[in-house]
gemmi code that builds the backbone of each chain (N, CA, C; Angstrom):
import gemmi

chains = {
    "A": [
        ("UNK", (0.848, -1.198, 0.000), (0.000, 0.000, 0.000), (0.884, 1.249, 0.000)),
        ("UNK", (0.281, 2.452, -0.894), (0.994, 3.410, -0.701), (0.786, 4.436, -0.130)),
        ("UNK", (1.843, 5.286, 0.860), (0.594, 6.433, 1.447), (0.365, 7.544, 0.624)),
        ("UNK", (-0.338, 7.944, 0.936), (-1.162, 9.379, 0.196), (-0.691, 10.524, 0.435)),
        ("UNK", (0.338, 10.659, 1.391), (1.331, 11.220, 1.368), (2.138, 10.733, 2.492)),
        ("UNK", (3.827, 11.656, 2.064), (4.574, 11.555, 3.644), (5.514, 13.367, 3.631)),
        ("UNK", (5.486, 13.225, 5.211), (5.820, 14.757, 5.608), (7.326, 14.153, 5.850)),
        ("UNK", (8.352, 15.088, 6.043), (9.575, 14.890, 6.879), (9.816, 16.065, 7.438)),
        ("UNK", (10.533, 16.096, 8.795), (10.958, 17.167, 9.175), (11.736, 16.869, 10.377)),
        ("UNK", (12.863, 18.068, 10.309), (14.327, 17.453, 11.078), (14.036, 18.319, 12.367)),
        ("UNK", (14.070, 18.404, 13.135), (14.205, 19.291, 14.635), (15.476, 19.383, 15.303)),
        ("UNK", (15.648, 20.518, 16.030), (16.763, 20.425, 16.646), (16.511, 19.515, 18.184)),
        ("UNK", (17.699, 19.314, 19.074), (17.372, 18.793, 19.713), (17.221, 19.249, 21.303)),
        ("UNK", (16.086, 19.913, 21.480), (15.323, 21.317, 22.024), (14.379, 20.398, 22.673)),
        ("UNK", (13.914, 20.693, 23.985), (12.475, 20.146, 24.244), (11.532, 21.035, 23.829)),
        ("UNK", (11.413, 22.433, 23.085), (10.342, 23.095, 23.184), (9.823, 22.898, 21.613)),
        ("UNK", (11.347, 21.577, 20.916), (10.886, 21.232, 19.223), (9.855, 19.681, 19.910)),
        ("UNK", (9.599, 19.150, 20.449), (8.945, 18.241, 20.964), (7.216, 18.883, 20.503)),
        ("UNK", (7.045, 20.134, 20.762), (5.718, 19.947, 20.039), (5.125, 20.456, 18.969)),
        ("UNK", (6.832, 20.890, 18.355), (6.760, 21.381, 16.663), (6.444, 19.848, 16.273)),
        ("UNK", (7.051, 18.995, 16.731), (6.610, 17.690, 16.019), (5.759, 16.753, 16.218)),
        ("UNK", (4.832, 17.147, 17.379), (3.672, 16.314, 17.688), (2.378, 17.454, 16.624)),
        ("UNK", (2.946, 18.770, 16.586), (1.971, 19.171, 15.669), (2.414, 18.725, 14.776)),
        ("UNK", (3.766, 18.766, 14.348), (3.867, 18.245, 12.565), (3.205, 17.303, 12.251)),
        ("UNK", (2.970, 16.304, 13.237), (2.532, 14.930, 12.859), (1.162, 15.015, 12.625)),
        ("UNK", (0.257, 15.630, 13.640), (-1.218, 15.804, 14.075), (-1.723, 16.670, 12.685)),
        ("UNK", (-0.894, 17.890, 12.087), (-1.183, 18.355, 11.087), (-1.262, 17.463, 9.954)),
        ("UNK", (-0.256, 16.410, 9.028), (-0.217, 15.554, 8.251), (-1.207, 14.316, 8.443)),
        ("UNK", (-1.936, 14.111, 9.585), (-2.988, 13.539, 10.223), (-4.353, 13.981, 9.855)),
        ("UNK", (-4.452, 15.357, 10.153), (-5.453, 16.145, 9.435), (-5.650, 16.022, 7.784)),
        ("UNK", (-4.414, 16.514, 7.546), (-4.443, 16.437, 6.274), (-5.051, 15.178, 5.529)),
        ("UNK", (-4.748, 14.033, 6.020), (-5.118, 12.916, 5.600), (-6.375, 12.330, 6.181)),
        ("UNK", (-7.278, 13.491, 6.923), (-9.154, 13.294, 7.161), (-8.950, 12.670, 8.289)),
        ("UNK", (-7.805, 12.260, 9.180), (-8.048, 12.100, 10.494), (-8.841, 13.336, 11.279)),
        ("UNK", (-9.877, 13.155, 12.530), (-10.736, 14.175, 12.763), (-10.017, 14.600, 14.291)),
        ("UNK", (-9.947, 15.769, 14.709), (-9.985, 16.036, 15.842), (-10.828, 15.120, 17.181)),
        ("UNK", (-10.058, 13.970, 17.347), (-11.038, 12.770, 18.204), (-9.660, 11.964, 19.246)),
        ("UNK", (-9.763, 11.235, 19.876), (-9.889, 10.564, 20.988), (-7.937, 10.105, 20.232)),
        ("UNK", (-8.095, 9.274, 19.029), (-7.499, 8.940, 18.424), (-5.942, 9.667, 17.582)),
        ("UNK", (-6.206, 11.038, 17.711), (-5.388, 11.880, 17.360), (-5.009, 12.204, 19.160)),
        ("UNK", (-5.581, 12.347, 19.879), (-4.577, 12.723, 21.219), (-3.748, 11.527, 20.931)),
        ("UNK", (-4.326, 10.245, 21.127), (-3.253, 9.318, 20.908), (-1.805, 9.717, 20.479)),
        ("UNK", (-2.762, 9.896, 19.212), (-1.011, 9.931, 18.189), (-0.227, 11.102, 18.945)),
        ("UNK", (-0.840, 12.588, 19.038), (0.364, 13.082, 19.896), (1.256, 12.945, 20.906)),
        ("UNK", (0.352, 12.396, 21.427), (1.204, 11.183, 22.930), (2.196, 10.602, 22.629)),
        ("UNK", (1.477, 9.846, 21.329), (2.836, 8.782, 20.755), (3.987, 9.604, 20.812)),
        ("UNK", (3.813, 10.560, 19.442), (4.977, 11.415, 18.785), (5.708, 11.977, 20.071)),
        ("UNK", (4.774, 12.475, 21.097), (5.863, 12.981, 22.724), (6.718, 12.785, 22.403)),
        ("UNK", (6.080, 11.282, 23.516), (6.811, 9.919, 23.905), (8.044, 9.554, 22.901)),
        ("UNK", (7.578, 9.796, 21.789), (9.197, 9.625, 20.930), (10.211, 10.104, 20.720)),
        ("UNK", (9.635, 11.332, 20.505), (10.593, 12.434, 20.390), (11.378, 12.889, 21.386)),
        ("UNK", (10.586, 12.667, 22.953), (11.075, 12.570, 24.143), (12.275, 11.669, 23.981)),
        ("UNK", (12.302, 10.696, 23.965), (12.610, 9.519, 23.864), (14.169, 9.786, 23.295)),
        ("UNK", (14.150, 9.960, 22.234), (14.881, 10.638, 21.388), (16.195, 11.552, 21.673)),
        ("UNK", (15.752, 12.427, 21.924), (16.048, 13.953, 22.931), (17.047, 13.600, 24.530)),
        ("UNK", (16.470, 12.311, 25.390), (16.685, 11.469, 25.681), (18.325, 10.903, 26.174)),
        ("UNK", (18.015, 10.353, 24.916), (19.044, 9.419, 24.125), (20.467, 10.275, 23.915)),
        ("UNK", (20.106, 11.348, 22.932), (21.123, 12.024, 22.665), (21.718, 12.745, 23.848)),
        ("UNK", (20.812, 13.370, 24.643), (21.217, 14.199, 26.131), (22.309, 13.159, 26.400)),
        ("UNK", (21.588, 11.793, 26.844), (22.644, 11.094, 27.345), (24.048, 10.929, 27.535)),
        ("UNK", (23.829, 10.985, 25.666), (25.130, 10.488, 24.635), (25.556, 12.018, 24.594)),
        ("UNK", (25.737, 13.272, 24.827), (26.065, 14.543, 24.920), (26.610, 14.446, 22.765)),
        ("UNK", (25.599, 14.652, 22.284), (24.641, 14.304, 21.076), (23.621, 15.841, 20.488)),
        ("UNK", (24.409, 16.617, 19.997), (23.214, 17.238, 19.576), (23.006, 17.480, 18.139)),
        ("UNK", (22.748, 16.558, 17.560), (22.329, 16.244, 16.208), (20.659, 16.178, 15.693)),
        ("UNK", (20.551, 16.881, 14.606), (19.031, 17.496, 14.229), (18.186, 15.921, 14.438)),
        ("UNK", (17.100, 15.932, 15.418), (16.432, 14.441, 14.794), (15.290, 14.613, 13.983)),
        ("UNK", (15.171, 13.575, 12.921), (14.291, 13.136, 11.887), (13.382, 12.304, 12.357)),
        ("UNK", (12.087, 13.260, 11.689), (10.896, 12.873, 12.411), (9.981, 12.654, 10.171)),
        ("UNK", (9.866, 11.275, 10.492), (9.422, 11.113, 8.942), (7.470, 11.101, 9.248)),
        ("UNK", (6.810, 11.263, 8.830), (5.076, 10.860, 8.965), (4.538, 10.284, 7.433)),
        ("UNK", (4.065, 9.079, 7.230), (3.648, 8.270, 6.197), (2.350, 8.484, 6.605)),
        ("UNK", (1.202, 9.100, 5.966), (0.023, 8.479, 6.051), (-0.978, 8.283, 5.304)),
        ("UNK", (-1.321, 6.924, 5.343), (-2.427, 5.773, 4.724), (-3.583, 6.244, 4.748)),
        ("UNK", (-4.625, 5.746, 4.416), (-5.923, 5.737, 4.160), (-5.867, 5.651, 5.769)),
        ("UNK", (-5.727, 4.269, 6.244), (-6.169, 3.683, 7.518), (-5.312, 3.944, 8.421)),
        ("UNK", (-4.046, 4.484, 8.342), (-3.098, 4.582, 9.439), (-1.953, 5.679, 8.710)),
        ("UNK", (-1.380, 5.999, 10.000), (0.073, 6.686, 10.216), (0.936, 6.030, 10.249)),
        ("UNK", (2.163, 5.915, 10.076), (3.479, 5.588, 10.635), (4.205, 6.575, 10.467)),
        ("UNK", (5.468, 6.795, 11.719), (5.844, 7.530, 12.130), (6.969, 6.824, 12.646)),
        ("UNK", (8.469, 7.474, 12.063), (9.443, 7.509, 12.363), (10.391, 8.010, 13.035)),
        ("UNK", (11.151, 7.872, 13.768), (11.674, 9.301, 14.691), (13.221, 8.354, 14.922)),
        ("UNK", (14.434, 9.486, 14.159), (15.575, 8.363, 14.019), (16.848, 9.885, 14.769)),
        ("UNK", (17.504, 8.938, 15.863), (18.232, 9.824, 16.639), (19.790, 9.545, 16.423)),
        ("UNK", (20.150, 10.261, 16.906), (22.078, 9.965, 16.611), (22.694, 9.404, 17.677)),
        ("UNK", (22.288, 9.242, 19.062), (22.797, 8.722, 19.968), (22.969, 7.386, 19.768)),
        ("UNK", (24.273, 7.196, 19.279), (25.061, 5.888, 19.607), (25.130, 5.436, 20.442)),
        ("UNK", (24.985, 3.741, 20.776), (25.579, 3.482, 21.901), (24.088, 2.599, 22.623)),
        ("UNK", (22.958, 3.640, 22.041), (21.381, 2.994, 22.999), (21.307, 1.565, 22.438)),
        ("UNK", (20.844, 0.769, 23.207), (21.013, -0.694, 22.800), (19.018, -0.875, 23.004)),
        ("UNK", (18.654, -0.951, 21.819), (16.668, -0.352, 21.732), (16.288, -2.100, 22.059)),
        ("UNK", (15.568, -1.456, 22.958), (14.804, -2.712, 23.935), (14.233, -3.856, 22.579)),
        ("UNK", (14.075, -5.157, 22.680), (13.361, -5.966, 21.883), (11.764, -5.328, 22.112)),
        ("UNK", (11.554, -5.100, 22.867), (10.058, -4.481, 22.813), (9.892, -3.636, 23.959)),
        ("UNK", (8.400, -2.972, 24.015), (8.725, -1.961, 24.596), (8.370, -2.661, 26.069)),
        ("UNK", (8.617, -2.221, 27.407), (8.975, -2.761, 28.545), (7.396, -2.926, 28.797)),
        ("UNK", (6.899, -3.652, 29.827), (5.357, -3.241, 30.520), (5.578, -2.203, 31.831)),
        ("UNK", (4.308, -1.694, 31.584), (3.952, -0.930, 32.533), (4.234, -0.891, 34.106)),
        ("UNK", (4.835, -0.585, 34.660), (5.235, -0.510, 35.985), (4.072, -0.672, 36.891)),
        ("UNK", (4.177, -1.589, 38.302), (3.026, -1.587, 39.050), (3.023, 0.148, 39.403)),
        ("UNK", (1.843, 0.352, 39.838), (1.718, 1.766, 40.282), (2.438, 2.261, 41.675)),
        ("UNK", (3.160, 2.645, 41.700), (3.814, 3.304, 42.999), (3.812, 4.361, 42.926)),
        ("UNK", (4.181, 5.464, 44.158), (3.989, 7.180, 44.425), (5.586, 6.990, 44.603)),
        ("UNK", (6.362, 5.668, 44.318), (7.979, 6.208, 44.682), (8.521, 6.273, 42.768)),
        ("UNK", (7.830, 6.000, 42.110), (7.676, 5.704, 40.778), (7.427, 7.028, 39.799)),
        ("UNK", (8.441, 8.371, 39.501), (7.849, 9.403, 38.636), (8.580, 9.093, 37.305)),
        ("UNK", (8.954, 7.985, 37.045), (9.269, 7.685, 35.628), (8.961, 6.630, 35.190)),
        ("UNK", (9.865, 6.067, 33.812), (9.017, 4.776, 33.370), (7.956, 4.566, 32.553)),
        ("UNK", (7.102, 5.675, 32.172), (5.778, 5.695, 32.020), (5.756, 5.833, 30.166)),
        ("UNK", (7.264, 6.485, 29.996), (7.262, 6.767, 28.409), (7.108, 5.438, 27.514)),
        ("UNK", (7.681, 4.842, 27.652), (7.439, 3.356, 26.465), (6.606, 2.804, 26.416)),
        ("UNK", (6.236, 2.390, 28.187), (4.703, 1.666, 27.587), (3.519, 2.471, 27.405)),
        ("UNK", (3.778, 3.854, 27.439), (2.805, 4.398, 26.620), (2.288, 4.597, 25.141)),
        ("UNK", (4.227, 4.544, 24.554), (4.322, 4.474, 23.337), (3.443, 2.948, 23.018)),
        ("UNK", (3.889, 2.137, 23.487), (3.041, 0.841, 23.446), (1.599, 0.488, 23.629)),
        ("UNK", (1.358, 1.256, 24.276), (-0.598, 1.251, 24.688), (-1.290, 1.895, 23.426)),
        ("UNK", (-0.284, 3.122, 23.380), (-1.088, 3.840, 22.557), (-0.808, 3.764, 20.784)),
        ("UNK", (0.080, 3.070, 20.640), (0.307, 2.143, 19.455), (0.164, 1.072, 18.868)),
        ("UNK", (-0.138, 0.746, 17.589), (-0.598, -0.788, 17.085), (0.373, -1.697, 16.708)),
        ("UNK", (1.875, -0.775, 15.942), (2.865, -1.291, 16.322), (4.043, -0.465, 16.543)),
        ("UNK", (5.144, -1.203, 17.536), (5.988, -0.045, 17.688), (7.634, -0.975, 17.721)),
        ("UNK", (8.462, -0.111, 16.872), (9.752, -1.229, 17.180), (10.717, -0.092, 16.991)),
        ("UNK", (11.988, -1.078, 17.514), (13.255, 0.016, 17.509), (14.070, -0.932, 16.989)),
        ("UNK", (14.545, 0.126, 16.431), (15.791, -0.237, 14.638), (17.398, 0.499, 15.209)),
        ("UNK", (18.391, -0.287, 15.903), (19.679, -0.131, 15.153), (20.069, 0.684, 14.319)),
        ("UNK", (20.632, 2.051, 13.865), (20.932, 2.504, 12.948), (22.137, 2.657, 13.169)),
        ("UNK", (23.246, 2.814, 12.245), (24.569, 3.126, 12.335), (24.788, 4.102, 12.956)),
        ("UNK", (23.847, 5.411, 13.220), (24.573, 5.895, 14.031), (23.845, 6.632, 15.287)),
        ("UNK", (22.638, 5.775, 15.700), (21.658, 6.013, 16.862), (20.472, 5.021, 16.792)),
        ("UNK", (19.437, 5.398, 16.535), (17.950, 4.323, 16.780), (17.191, 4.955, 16.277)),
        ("UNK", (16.319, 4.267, 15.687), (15.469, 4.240, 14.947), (14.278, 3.905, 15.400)),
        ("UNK", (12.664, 4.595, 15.739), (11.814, 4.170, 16.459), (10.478, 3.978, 15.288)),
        ("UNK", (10.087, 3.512, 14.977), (8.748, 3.418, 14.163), (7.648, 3.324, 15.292)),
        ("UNK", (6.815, 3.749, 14.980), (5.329, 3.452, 15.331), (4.440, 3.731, 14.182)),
        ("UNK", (3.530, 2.596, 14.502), (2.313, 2.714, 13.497), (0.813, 2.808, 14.371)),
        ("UNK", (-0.060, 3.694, 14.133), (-1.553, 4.122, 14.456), (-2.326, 4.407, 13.511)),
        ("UNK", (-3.306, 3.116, 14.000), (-4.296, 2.932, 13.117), (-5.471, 3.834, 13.058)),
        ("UNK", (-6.285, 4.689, 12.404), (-6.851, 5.647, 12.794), (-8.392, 5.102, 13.878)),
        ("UNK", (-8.462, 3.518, 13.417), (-9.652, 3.343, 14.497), (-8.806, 2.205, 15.337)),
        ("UNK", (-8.965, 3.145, 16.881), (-8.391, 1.881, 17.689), (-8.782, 0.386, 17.182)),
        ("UNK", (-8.135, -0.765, 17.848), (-7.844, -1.771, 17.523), (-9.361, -2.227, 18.329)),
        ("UNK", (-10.140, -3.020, 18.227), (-10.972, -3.658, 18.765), (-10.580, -4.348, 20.066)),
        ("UNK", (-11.255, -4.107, 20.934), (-10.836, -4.649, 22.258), (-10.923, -6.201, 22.659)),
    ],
    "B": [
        ("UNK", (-4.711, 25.697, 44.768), (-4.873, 24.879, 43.499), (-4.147, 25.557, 42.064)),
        ("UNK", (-3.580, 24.795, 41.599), (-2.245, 25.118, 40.776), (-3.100, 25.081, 39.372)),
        ("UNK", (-3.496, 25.588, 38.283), (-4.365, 25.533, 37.061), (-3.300, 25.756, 35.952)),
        ("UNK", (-3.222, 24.662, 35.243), (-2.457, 24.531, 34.397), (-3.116, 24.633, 32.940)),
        ("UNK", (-2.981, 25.492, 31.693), (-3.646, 25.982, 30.043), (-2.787, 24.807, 29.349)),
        ("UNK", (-2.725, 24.682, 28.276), (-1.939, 23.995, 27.446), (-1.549, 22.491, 27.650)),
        ("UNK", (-0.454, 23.133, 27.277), (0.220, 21.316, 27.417), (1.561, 21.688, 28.337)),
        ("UNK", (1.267, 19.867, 29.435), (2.955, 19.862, 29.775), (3.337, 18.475, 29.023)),
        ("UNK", (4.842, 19.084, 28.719), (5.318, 17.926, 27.911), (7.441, 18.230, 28.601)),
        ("UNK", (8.250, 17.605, 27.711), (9.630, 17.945, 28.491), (9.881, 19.453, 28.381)),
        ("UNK", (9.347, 20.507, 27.447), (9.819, 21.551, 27.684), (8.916, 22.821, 28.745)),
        ("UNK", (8.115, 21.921, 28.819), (6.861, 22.241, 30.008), (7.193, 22.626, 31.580)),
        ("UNK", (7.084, 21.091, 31.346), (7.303, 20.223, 32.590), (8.221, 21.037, 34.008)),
        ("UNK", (9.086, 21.627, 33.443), (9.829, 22.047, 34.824), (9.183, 23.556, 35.170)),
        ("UNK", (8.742, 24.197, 34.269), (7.829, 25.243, 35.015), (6.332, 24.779, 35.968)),
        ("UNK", (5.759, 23.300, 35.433), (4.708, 23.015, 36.191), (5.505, 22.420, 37.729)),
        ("UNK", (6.891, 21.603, 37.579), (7.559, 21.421, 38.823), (7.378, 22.376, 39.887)),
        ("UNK", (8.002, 23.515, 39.241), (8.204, 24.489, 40.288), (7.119, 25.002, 40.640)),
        ("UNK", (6.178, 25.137, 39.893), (4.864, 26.079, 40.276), (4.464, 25.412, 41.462)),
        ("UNK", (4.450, 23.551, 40.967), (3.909, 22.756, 42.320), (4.326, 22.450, 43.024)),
        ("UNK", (5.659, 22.732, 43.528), (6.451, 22.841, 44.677), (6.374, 23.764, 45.480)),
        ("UNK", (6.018, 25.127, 44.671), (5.786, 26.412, 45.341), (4.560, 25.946, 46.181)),
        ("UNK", (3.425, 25.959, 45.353), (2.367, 25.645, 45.864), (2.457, 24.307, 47.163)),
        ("UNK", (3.140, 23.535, 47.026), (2.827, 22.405, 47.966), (3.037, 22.763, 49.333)),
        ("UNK", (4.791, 23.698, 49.253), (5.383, 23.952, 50.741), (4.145, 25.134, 51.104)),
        ("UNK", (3.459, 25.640, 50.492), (2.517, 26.815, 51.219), (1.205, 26.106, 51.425)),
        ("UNK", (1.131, 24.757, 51.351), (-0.328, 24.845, 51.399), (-0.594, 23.545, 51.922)),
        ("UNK", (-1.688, 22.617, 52.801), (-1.260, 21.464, 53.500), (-2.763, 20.680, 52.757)),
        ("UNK", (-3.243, 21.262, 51.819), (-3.731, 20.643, 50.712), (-3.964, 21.423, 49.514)),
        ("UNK", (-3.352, 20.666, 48.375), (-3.333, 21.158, 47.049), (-4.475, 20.147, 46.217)),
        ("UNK", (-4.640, 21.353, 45.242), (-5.311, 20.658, 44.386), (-4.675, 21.212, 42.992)),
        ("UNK", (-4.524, 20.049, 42.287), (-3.682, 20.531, 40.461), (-5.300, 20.444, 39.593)),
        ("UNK", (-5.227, 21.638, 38.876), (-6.586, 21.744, 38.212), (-5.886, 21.368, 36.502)),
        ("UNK", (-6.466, 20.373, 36.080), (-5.779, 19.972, 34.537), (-7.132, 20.447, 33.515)),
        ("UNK", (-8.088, 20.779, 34.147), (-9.331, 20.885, 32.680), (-9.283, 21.469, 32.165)),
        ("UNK", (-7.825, 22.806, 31.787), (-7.995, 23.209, 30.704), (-6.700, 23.206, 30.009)),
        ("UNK", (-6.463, 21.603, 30.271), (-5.045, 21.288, 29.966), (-5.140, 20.222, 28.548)),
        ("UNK", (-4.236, 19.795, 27.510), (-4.744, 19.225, 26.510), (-3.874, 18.024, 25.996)),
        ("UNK", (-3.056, 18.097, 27.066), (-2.234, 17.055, 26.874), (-0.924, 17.009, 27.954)),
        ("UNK", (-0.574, 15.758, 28.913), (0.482, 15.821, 30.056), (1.058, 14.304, 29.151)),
        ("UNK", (2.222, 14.426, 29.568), (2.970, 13.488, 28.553), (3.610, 12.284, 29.696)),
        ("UNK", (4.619, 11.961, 29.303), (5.274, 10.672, 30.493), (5.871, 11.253, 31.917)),
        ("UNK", (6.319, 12.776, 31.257), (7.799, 13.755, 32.077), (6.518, 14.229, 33.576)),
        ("UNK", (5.390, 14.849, 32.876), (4.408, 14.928, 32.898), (3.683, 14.167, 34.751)),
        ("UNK", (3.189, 13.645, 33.804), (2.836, 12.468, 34.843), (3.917, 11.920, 36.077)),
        ("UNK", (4.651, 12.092, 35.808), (5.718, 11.727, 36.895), (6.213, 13.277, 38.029)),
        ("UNK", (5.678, 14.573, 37.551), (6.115, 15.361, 38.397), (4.630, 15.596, 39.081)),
        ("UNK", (3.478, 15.202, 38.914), (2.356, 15.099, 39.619), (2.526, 14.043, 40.442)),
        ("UNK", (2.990, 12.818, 40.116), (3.418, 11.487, 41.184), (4.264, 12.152, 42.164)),
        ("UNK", (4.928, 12.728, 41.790), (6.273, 13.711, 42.462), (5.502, 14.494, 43.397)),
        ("UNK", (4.157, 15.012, 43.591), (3.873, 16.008, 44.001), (2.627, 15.192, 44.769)),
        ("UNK", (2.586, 14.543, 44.991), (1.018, 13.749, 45.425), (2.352, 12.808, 46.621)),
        ("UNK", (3.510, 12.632, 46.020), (4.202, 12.122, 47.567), (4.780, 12.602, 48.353)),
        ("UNK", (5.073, 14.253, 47.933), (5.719, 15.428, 48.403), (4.619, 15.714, 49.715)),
        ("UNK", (3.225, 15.933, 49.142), (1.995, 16.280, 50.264), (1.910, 15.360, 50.934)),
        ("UNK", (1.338, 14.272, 50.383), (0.918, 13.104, 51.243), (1.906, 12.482, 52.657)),
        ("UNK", (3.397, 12.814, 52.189), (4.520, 12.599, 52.783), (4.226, 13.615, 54.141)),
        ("UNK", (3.899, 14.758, 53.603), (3.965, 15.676, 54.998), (2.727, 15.755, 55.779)),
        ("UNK", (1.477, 14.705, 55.591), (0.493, 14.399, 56.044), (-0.270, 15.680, 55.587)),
        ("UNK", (-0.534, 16.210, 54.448), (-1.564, 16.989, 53.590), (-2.386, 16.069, 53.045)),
        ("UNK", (-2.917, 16.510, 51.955), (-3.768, 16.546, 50.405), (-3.281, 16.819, 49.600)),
        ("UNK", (-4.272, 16.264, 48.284), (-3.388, 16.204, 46.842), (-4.526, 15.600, 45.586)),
        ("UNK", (-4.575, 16.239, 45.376), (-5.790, 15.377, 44.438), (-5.664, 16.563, 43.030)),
        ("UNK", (-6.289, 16.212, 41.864), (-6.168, 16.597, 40.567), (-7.443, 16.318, 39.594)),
        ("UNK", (-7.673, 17.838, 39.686), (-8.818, 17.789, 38.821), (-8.854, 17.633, 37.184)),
        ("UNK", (-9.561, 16.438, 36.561), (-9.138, 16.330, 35.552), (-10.121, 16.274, 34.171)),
        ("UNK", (-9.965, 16.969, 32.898), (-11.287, 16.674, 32.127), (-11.096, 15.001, 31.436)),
        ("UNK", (-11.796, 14.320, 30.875), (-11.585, 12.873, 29.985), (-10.423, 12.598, 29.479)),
        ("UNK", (-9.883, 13.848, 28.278), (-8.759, 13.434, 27.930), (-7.298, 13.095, 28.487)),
        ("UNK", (-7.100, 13.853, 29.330), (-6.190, 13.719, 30.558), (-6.388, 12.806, 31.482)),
        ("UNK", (-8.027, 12.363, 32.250), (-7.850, 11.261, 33.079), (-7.595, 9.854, 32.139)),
        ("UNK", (-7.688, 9.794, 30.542), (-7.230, 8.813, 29.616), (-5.891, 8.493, 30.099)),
        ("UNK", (-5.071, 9.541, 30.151), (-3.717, 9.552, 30.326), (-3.334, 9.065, 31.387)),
        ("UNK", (-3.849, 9.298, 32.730), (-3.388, 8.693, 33.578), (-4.130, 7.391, 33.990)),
        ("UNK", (-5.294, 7.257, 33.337), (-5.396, 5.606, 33.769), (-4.398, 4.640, 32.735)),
        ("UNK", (-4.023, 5.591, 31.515), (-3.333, 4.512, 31.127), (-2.170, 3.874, 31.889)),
        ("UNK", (-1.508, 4.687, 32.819), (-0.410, 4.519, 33.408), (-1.090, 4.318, 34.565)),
        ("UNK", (-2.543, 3.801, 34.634), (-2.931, 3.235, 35.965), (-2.773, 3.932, 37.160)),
        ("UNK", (-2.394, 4.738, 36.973), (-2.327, 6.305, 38.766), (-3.422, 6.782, 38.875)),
        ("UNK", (-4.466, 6.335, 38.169), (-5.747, 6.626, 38.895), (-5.877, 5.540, 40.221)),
        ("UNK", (-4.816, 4.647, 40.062), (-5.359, 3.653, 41.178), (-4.430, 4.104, 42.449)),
        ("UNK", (-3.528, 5.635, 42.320), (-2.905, 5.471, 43.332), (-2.991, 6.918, 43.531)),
        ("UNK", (-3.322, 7.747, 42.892), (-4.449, 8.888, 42.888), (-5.590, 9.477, 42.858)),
        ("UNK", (-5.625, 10.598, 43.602), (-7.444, 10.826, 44.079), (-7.487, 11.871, 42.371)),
        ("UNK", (-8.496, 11.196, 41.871), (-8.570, 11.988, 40.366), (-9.940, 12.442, 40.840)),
        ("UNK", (-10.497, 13.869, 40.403), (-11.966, 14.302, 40.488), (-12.506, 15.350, 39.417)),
        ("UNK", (-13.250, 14.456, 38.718), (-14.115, 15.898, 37.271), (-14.166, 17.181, 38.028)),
        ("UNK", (-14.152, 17.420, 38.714), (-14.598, 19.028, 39.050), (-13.951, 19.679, 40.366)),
        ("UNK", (-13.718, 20.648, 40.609), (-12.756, 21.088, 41.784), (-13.995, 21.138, 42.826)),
        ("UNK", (-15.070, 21.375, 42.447), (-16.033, 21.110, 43.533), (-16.433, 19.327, 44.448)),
        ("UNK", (-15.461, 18.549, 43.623), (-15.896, 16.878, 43.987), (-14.383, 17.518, 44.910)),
        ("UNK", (-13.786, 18.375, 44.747), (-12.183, 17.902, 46.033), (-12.729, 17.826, 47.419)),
        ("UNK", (-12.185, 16.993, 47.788), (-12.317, 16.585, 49.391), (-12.323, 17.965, 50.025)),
        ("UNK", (-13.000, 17.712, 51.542), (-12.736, 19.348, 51.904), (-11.500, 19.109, 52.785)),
        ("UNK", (-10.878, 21.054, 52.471), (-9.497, 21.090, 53.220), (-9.595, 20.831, 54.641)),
    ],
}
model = gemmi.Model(1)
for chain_id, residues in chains.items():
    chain = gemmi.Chain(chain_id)
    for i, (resn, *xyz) in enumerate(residues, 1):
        res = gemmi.Residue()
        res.name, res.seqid = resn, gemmi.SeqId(i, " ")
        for name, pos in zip(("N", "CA", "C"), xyz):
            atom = gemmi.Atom()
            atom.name, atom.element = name, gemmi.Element(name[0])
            atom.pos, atom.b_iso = gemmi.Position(*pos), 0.0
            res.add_atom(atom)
        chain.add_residue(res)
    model.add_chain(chain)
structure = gemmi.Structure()
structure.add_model(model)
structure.setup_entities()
């Protein structure tokens, strides 16, 4: 299948570009007749969570290289790419589960959100950081 | 009660810290008002956990008023089960 379109756009690595690119995404979402609904908070969550993620990574790795934020979207879905320069992150086989709930607990919460709120989500190895895909389907998944 | 517009997300987030720190040491129950908030992210959610053990710790209150889309958010991460969440600042417990 092909999408009907795709956006790209590079950000610096800023937390205040974190919601140049949850709009970039939410806009190319629109564009493609997704509606202002339940389903688009989703996806911004996602994109955060990634870009967070991301941002992250590189802090870590003292890394400040533009990250690429790609948006594919389908008739029926998004995918969404978000590829960082921090070398070195070794990207989980999947994303972790959810932590029991504790008040000693203020982190943790980013992946398996990316995971809840995604249909699929994986991390890619790149030569020279990670590579995160997620895909959202525009009608949640049936329960 | 601390009323937060917009969104917190990582570049947010440390101005809602401080606001609710300010607020916590002055007050021996808080309430975080989110309903006209449109999105709290992972960073998010963890400086309200941060702030619900800050009070509770010093034998206060703490509770967070929240509209649908936001209490989405935190049941996903299940802290509704370890937080007092309430639709309306009028459901807060009294001080």
């Amino acid at each position: 299948m092909i999408p009907t379109h795709t956006t790209e756009l590079d950000i610096p690595a800023e937390s205040r570009f974190v919601a140049t690119a949850r709009n970039f995404v939410a806009d190319a979402a629109r564009h493609g007749g997704w509606m202002d609904d339940q389903r688009l908070d989703d996806l911004r969550l996602v994109v955060s969570e990634t870009v967070t993620n991301a941002l992250h990574a590189q802090a870590t790795s003292s890394v400040d290289e533009l990250i690429h934020v790609v948006a594919a979207v389908y008739a029926d879905r998004i995918e969404i790419e978000v590829t960082d320069s921090a070398g070195g992150f070794e990207p989980p086989d999947e994303a972790p589960a959810l932590p029991e709930p504790d008040l000693r607990r203020e982190g943790g919460f980013g992946l398996p959100l990316i995971e809840a709120l995604s249909d699929e989500a994986s991390f890619t190895r790149t030569p020279s950081g990670t590579r995160v895909r997620v895909v959202v389907f525009r009608d949640p998944p049936a329960a | 009660m601390v009323h937060v517009l917009g969104e917190i997300d990582l570049a947010t987030a440390p101005q809602y810290r401080s606001e609710l720190i300010a607020a916590a040491s002055a007050s021996t129950a808080l309430a975080i008002d989110l309903t006209d908030c449109d999105l709290i992210d992972s960073v998010g959610l963890g400086v309200t956990v941060g702030g619900a053990r800050r009070m509770w710790g010093a034998g206060g209150q703490f509770a967070v008023v929240t509209n649908d889309r936001i209490r989405r958010t935190f049941e996903r991460c299940r802290l509704d089960e370890i937080l007092d969440l309430v639709d309306a600042p009028e459901a807060l417990p009294a001080a």
